[in-house]
DRENTORKOL-3810 file (N, C-alpha, C; in nm, 4 decimals):
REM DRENTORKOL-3810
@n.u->-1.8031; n.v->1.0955; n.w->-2.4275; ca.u->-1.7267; ca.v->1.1954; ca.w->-2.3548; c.u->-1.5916; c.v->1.2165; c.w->-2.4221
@n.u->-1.5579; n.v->1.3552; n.w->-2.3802; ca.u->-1.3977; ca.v->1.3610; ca.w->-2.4857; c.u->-1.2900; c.v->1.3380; c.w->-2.3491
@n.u->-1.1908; n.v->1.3182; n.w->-2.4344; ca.u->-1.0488; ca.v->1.2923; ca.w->-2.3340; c.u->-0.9632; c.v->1.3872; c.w->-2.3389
@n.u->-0.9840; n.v->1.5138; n.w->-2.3861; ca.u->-0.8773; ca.v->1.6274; ca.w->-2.4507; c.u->-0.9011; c.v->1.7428; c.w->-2.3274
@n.u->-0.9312; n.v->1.8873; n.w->-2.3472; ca.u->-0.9181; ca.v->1.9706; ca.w->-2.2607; c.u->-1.0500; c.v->1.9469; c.w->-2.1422
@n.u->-1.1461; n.v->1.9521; n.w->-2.2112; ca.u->-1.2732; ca.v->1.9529; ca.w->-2.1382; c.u->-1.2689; c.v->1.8315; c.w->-2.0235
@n.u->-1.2023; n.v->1.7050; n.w->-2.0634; ca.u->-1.1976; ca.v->1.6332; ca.w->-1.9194; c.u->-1.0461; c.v->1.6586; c.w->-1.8275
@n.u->-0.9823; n.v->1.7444; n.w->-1.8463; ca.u->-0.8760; ca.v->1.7595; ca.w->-1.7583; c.u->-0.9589; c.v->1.8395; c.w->-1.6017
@n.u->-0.9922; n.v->1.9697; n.w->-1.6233; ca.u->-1.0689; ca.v->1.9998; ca.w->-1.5111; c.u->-1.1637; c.v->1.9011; c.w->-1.4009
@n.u->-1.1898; n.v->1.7532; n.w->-1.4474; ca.u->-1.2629; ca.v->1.6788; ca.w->-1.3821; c.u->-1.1594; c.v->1.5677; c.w->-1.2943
@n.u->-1.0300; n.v->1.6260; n.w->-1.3130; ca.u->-0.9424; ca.v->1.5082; ca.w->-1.2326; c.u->-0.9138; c.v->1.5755; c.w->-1.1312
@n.u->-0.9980; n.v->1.6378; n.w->-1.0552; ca.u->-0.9223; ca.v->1.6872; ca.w->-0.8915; c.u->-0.9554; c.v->1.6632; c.w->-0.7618
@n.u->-1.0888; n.v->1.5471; n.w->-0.8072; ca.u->-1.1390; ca.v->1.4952; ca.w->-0.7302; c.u->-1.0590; c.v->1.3658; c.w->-0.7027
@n.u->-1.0620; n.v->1.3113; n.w->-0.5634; ca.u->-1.0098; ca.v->1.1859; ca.w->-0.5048; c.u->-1.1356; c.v->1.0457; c.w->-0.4361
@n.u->-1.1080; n.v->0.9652; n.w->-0.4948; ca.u->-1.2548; ca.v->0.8871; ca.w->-0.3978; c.u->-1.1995; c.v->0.7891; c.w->-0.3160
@n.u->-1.0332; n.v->0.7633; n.w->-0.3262; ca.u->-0.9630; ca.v->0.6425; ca.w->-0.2572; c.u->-0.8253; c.v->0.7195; c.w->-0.1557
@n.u->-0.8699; n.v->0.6617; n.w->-0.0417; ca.u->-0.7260; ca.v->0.7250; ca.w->0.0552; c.u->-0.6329; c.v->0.6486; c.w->0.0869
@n.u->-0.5663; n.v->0.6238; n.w->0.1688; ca.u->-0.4519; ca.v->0.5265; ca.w->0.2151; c.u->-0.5077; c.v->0.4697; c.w->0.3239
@n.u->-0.4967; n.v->0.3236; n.w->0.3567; ca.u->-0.5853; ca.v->0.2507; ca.w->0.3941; c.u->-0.4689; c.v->0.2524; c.w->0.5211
@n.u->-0.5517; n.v->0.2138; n.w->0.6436; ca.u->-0.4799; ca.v->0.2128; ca.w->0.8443; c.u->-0.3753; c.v->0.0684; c.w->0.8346
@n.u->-0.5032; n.v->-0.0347; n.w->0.7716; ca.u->-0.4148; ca.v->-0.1921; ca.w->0.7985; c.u->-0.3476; c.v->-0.1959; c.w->0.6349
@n.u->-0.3716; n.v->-0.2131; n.w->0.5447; ca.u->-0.3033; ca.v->-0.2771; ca.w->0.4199; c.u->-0.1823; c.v->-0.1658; c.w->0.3995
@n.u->-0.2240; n.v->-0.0366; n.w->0.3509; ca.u->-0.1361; ca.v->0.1050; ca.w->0.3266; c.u->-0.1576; c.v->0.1110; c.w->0.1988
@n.u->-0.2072; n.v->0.0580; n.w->0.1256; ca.u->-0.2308; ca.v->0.0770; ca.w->-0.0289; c.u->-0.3632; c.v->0.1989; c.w->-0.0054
@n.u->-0.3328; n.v->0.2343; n.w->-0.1140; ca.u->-0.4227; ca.v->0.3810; ca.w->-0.1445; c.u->-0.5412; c.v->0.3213; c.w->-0.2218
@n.u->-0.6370; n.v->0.2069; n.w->-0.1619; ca.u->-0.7488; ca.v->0.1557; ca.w->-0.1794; c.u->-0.8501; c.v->0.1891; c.w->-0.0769
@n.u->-0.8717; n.v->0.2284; n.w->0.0148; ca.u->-0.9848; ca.v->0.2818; ca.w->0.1252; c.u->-1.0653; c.v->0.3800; c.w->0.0198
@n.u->-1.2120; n.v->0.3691; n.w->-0.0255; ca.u->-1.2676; ca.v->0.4373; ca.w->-0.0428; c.u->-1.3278; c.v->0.4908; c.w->0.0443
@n.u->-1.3050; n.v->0.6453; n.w->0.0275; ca.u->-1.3290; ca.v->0.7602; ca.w->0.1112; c.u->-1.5008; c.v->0.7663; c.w->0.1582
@n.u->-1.6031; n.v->0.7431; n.w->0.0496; ca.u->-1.7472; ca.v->0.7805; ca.w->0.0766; c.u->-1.7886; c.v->0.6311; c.w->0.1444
@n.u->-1.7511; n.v->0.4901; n.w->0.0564; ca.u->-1.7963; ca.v->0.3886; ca.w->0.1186; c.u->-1.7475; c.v->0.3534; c.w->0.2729
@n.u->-1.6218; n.v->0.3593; n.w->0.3048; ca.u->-1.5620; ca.v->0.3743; ca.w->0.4024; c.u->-1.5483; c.v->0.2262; c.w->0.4432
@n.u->-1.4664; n.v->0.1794; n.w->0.3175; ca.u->-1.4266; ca.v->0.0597; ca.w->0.2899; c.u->-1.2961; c.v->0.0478; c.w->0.2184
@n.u->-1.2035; n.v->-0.0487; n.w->0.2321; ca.u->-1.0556; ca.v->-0.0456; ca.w->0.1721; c.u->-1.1275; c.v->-0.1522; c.w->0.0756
@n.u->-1.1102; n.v->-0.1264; n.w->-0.0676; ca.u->-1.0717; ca.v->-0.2754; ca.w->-0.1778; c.u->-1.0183; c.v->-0.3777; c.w->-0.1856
@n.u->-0.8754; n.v->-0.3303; n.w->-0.1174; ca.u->-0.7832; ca.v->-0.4367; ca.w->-0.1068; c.u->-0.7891; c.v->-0.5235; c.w->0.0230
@n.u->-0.8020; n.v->-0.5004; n.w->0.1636; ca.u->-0.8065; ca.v->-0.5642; ca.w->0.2125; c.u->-0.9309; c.v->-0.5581; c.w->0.2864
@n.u->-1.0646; n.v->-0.4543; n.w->0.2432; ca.u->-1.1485; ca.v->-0.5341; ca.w->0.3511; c.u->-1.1543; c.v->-0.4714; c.w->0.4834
@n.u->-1.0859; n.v->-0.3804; n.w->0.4923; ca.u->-1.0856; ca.v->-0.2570; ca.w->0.6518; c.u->-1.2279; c.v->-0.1760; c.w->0.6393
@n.u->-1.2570; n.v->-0.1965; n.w->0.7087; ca.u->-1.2777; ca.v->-0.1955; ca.w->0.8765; c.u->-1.2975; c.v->-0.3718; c.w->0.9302
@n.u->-1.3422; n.v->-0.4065; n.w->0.8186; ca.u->-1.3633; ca.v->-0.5839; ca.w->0.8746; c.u->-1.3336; c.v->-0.6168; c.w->0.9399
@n.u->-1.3064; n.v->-0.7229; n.w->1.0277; ca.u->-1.2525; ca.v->-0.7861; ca.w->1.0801; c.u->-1.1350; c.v->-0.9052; c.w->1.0063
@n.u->-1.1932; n.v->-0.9420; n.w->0.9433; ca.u->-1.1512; ca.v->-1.0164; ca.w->0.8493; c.u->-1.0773; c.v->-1.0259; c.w->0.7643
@n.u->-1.0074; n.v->-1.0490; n.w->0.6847; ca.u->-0.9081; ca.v->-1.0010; ca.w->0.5685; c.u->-0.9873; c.v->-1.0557; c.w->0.4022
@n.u->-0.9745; n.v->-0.9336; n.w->0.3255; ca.u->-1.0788; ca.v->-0.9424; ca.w->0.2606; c.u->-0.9491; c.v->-1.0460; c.w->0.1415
@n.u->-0.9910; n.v->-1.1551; n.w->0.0955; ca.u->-0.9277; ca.v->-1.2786; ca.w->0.0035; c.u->-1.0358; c.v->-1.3629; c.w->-0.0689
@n.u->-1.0494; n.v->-1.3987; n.w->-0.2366; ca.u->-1.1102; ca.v->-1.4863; ca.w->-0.2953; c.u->-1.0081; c.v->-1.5548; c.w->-0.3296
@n.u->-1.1516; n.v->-1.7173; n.w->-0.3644; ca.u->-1.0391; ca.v->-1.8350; ca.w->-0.4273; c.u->-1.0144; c.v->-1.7759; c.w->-0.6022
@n.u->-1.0547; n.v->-1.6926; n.w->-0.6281; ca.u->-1.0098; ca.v->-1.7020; ca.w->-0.8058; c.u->-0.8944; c.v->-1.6300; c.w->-0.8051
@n.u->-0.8518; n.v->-1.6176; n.w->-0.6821; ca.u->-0.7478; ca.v->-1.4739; ca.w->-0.6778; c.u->-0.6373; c.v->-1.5452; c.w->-0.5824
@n.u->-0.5850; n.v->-1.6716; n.w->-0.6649; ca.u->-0.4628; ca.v->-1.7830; ca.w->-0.5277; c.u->-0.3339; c.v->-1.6891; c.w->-0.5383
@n.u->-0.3048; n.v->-1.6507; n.w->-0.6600; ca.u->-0.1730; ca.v->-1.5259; ca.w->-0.6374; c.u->-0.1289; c.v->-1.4424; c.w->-0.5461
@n.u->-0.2842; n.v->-1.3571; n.w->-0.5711; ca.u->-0.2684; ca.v->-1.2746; ca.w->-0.4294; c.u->-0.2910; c.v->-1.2965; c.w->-0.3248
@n.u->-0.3606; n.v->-1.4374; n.w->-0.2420; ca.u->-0.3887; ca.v->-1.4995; ca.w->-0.1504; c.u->-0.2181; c.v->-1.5494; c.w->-0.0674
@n.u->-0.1456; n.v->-1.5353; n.w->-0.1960; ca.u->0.0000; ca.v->-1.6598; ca.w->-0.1708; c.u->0.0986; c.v->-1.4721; c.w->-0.1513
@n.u->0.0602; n.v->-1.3407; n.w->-0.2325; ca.u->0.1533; ca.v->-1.2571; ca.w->-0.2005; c.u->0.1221; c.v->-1.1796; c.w->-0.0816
@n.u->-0.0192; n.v->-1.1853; n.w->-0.0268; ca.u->-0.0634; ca.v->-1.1032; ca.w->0.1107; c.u->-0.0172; c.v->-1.2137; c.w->0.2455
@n.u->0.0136; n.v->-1.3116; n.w->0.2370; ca.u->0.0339; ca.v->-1.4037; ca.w->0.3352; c.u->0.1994; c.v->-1.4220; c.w->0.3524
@n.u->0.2487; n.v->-1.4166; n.w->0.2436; ca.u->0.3641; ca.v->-1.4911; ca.w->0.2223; c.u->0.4691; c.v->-1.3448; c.w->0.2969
@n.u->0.5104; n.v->-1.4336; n.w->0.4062; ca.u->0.6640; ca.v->-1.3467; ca.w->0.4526; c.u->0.7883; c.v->-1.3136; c.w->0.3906
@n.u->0.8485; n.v->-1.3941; n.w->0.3130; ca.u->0.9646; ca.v->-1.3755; ca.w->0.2327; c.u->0.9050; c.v->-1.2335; c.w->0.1154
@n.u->0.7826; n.v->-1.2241; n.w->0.0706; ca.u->0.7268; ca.v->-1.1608; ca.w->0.0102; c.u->0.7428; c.v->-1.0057; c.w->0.0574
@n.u->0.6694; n.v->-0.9780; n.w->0.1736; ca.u->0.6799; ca.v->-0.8653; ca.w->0.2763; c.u->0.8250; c.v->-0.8588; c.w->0.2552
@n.u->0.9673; n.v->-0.9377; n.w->0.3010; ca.u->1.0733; ca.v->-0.8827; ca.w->0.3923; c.u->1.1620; c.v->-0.8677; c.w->0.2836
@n.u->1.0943; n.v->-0.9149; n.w->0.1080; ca.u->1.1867; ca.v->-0.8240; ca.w->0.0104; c.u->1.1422; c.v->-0.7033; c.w->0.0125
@n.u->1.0337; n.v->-0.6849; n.w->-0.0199; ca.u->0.9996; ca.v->-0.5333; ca.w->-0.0184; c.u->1.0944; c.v->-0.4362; c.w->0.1118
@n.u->1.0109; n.v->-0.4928; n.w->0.2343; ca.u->1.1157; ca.v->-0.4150; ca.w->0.2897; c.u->1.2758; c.v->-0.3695; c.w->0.3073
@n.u->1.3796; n.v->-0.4754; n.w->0.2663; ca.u->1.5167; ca.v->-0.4725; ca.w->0.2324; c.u->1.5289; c.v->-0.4314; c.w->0.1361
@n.u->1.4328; n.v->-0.3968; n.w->0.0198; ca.u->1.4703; ca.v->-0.2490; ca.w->-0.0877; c.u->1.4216; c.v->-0.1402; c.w->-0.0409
@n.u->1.3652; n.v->-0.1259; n.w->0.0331; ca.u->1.3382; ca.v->0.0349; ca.w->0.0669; c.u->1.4128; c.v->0.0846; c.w->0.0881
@n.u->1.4122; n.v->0.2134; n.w->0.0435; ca.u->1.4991; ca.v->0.3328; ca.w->0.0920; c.u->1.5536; c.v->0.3426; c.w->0.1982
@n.u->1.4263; n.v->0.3621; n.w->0.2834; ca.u->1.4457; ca.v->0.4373; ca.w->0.4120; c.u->1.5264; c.v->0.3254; c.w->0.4741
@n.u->1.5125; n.v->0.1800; n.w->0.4423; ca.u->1.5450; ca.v->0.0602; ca.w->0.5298; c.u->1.7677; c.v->0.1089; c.w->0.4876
@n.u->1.7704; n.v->0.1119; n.w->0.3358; ca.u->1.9010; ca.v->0.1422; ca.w->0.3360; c.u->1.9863; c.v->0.2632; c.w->0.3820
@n.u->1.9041; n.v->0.3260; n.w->0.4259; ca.u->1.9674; ca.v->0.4747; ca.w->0.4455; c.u->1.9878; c.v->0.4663; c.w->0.5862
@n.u->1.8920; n.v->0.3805; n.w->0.6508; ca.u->1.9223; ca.v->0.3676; ca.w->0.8172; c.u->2.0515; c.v->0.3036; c.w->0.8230
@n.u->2.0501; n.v->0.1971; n.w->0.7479; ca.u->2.1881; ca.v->0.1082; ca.w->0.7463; c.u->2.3275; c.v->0.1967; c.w->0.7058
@n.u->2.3145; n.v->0.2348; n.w->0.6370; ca.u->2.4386; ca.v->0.3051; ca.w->0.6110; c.u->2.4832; c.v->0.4041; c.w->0.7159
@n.u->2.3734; n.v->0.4724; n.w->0.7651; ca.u->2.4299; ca.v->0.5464; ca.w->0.9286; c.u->2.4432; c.v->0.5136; c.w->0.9463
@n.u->2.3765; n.v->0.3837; n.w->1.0080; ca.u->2.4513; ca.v->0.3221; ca.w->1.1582; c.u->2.5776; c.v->0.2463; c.w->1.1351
@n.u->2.6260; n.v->0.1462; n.w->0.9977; ca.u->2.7729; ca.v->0.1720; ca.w->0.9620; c.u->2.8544; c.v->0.2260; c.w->0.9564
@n.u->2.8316; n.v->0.3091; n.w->0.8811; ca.u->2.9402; ca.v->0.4305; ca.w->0.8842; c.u->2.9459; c.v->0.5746; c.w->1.0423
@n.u->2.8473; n.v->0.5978; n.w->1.1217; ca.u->2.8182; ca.v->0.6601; ca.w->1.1910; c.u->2.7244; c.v->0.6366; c.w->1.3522
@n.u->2.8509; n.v->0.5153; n.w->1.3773; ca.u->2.7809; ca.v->0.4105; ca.w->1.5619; c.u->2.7720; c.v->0.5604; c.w->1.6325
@n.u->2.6726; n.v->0.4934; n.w->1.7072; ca.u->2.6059; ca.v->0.5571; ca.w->1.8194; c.u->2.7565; c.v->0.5648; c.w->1.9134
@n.u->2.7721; n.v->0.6625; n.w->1.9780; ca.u->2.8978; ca.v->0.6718; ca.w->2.0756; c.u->2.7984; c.v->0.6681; c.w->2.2636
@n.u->2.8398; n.v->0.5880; n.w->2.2933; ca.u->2.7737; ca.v->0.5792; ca.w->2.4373; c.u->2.8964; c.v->0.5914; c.w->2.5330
END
C-alpha cells in the first residue's frame, strides 16, 4: 500500500471514542469495548506484565498531579483569588 496521496482520503474514518469510566479515547466504537480499561466490565481491565501501569491507574499522587496542572484547575484558582464571591 502507498502512504502518499492515495491513502490520505482513507483517514476519516474513526473506530475509537472517549471512554464513560477511564476518558481516554480507547472505547472501540463497533466492539463496544474500552482498551484501556475494560468498560463496560465490571472489572478494571490490568495485566501482571504491565506493573507500571498497574502502579499509574491506582496510584493517587499520580491522578492529583495531573489534575493540579490542568488548565481549567488553574484558571478556577486565579478567579476565585483575585475575584471572591461577594455574599
Amino acid at each position: 500500500m502507498t502512504k502518499g496521496t492515495q491513502a490520505q482520503g482513507k483517514r476519516g474514518n474513526k473506530s475509537h471514542m472517549l471512554c464513560r469510566r477511564c476518558g481516554k479515547r480507547s472505547y472501540h466504537i463497533q466492539k463496544h469495548k474500552c482498551s484501556s480499561c475494560g468498560y463496560p466490565s465490571s472489572k478494571m481491565r490490568k495485566y501482571n506484565w504491565a506493573a507500571k501501569a498497574k502502579k499509574k491507574k491506582n496510584s493517587w499522587n499520580w491522578k492529583n498531579e495531573i489534575h493540579e496542572k490542568s488548565p481549567k484547575k488553574i484558571q478556577t484558582q486565579f478567579q476565585r483569588r483575585w475575584y471572591p464571591n461577594e455574599t
